[in-house]
C-alpha positions in Angstrom: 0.0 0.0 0.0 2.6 2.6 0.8 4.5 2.0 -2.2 1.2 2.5 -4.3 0.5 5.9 -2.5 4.8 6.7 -3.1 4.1 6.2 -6.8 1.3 7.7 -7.1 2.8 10.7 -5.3 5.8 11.0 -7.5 3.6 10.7 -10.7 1.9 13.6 -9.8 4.6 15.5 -8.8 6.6 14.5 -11.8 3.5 16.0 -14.0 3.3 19.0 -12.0 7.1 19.6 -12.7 6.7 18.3 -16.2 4.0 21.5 -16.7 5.7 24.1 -15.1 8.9 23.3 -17.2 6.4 23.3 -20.1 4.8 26.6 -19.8 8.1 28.2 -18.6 10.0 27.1 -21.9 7.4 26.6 -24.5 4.2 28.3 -23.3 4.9 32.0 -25.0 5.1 30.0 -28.3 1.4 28.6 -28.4 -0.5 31.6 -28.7 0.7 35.1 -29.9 -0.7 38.2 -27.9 -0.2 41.7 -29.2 -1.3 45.2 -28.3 -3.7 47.5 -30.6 -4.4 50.7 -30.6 -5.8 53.6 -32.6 -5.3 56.0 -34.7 -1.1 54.2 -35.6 -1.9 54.7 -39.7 0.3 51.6 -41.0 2.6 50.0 -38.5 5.6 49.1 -40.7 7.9 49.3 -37.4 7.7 49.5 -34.0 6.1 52.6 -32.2 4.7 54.2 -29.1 1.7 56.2 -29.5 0.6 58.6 -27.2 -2.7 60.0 -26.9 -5.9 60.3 -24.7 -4.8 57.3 -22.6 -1.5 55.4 -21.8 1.4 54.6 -24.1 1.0 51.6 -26.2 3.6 50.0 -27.9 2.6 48.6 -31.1 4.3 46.5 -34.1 4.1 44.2 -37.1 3.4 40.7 -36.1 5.5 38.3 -37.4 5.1 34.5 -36.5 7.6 31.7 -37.9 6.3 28.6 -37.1 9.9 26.8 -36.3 9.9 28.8 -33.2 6.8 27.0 -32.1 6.8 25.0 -28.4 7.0 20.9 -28.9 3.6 20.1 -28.1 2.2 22.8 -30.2 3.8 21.4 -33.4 3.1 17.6 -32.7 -1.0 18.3 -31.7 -1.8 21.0 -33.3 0.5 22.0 -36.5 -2.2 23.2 -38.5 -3.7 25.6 -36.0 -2.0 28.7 -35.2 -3.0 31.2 -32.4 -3.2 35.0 -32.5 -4.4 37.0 -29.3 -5.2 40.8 -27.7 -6.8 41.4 -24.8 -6.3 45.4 -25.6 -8.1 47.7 -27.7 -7.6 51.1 -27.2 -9.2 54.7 -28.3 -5.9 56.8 -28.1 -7.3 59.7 -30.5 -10.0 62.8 -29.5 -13.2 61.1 -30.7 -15.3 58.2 -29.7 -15.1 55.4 -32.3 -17.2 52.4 -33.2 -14.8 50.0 -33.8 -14.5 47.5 -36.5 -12.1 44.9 -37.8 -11.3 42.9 -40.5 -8.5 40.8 -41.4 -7.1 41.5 -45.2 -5.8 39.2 -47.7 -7.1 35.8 -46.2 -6.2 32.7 -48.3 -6.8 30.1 -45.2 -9.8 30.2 -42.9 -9.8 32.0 -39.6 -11.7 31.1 -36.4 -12.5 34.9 -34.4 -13.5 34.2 -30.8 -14.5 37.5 -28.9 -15.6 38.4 -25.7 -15.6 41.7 -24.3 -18.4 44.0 -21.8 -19.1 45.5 -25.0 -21.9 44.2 -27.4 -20.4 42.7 -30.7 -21.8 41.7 -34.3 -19.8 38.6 -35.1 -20.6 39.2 -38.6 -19.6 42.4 -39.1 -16.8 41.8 -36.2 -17.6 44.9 -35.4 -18.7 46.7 -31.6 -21.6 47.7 -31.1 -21.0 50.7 -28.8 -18.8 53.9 -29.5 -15.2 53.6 -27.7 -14.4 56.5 -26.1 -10.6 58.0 -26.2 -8.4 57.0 -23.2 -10.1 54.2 -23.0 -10.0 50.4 -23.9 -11.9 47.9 -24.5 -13.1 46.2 -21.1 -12.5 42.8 -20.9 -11.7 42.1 -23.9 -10.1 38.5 -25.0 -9.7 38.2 -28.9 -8.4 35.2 -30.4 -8.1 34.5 -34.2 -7.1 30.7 -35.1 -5.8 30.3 -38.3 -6.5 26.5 -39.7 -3.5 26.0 -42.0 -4.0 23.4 -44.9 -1.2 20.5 -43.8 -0.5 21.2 -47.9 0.9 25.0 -47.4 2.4 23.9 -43.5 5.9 24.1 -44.9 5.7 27.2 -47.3 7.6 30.1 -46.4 5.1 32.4 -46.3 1.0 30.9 -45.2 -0.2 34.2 -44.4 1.1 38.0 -45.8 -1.6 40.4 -44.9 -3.2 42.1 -41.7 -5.4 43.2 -39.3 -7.5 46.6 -40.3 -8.9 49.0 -37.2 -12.2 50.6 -38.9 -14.2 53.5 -37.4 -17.5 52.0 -39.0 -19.6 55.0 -39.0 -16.7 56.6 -41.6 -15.2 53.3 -43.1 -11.7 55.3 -42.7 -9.1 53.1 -41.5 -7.5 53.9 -38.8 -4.8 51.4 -37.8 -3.3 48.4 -40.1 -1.1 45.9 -38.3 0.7 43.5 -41.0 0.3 40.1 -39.7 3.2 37.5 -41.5 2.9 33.8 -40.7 6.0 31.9 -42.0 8.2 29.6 -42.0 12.3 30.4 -41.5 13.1 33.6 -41.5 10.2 35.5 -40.4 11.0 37.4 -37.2 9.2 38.0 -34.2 7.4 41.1 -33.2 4.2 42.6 -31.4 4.5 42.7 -27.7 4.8 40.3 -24.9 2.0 40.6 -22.7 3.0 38.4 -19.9 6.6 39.2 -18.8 
């Protein structure tokens, strides 16, 4: 019996270990969060804007899937993860915000939820963002499903992610989005260090 209870003890604690070293050395890899914020114009390098509200630090995102974690690539090779959990209004006007993702050749799963009411089909919300402020509560992923034909191409995806004001149509921010293989740097912003 206590040799039972001794094993069972160190197989827990072996996969409690075994997912710490995990998240520490691979986690980062398995989903990409960046920061957005409006009006940038087109992000074609790193930049602070300041405005109504705090700085935000904003760039191109650029994802090579080589740098991916272990598990990511063996379970899940042809799904890869964007994320924000910031929105925000750093110009002088209230906005309705809308976005849309340009140039998609492979299909894209948007999950949002936010304290703000949102059209999924228009992926636009509902209720006028006012400057200095974000969105509350927001937590936006976008899964791209990549075809296992294009998984070792270079390039999968070239294109971006638009900020609309809706009532205008005028585009406010553009953040290129690259998803690659070799070669493609990272950028964006680390939201958990």
């Amino acid at each position: 019996m206590k040799i039972a209870v001794f094993i069972a003890f160190l197989m827990m604690f072996l996969i409690t270990v075994g997912a710490g070293v995990y998240a520490a050395s691979y986690g980062k890899a398995e989903l990409y969060h960046f920061w957005v914020a409006f009006p940038a114009g087109n992000v074609t390098s790193t930049i602070t804007l300041r405005g109504a509200g705090p700085p935000i630090t904003i760039s191109p995102v650029n994802i090579d899937l080589n740098d991916r974690g272990l598990l990511k690539s063996w379970l899940q090779p042809g799904v890869e993860g964007l994320s924000t959990h910031w929105i925000y209004n750093l110009g002088t006007k209230p906005v309705m915000v809308k976005m849309e993702l340009v140039n998609l050749t492979i299909p894209v799963k948007w999950e949002v939820n936010a304290n703000m009411d949102y059209d999924p089909v228009t992926h636009t919300f509902k209720e006028r963002l006012m400057p200095g402020q974000s969105i509350k509560n927001l937590g936006i992923d976008w899964l791209f499903y990549i075809s296992p034909y294009y998984l070792d191409e270079q390039v999968i995806y070239d294109g971006g992610l638009k900020i609309i004001d809706a009532d205008t149509n005028a585009t406010l921010t553009f953040i290129p989005i690259k998803i690659g293989r070799g070669g493609v740097s990272s950028g964006g912003a680390d939201c958990c260090s």
